[in-house]
C-alpha positions as CSV (number, residue, x, y, z in Angstrom):
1,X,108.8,83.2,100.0
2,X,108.3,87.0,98.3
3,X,110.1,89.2,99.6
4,X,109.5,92.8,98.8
5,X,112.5,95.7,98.8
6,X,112.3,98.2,101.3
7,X,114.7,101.4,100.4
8,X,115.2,103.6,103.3
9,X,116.1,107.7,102.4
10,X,117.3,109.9,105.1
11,X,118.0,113.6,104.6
12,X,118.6,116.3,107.1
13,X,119.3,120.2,106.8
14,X,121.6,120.2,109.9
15,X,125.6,120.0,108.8
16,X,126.3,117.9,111.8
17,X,124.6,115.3,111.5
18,X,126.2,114.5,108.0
19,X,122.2,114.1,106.6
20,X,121.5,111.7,109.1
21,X,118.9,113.2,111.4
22,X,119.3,112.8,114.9
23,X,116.4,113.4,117.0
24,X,114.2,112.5,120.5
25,X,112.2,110.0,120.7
26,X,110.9,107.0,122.7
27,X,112.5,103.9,120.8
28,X,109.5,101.4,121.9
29,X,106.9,103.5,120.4
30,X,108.7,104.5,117.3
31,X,109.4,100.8,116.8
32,X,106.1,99.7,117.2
33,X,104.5,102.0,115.0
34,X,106.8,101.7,112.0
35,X,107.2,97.9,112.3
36,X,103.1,98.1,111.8
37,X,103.2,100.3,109.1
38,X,105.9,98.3,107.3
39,X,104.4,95.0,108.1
40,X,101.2,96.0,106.6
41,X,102.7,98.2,103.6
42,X,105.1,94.1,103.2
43,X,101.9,92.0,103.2
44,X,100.0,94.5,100.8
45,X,102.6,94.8,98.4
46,X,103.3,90.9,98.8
47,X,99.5,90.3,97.8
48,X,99.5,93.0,94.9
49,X,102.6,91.2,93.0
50,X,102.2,88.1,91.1
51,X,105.9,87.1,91.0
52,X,109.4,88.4,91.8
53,X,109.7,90.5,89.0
54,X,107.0,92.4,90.1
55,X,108.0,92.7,93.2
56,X,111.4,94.3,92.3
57,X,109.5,97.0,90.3
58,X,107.4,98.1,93.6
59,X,110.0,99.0,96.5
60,X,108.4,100.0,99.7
61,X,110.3,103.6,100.4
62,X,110.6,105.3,103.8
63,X,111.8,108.9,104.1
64,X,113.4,110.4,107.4
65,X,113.8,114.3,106.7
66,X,114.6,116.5,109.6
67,X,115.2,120.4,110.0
68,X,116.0,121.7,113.7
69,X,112.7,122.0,115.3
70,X,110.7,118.8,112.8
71,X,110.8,115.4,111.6
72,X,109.1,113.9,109.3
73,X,108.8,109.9,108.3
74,X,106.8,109.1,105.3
75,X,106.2,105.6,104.0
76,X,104.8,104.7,100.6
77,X,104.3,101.7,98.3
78,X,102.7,100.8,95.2
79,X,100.1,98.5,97.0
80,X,96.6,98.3,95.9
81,X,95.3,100.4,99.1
82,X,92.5,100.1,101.2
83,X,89.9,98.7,99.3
């Protein structure tokens, strides 16, 4: 079974938090949504890639960046996109 890399980034401009960010949210929505996103971002990048190799050389990122008042997650592969 392919199995594609997923790197995770998280970067945050409060000290605290030691660039972790810490924010609110409700943890059954948040889950859902980004277990969608990844699953569909893991099947697409799955389908693009011919072998392993290939695989290796398109990671799926996510990006967690935080100031005080925002968050932001951004998730991006090298997929072929929506046809």
């Amino acid at each position: 079974a392919h199995r594609p890399i997923v790197k995770v980034e998280t970067h945050s401009t409060l000290g605290k938090d030691k660039g972790v960010p810490r924010f609110t949210y409700i943890p059954g929505a948040l889950r859902y949504i980004m277990c969608e996103l990844l699953k569909n971002s893991c099947r697409a990048t799955v389908e693009a890639c011919a072998d392993e190799r290939e695989l290796k050389d398109r990671p799926i990122n996510v990006v967690v960046c935080a100031d005080e008042h925002n968050v932001a997650i951004c998730t991006s592969d090298r997929a072929r996109g929506i046809p």
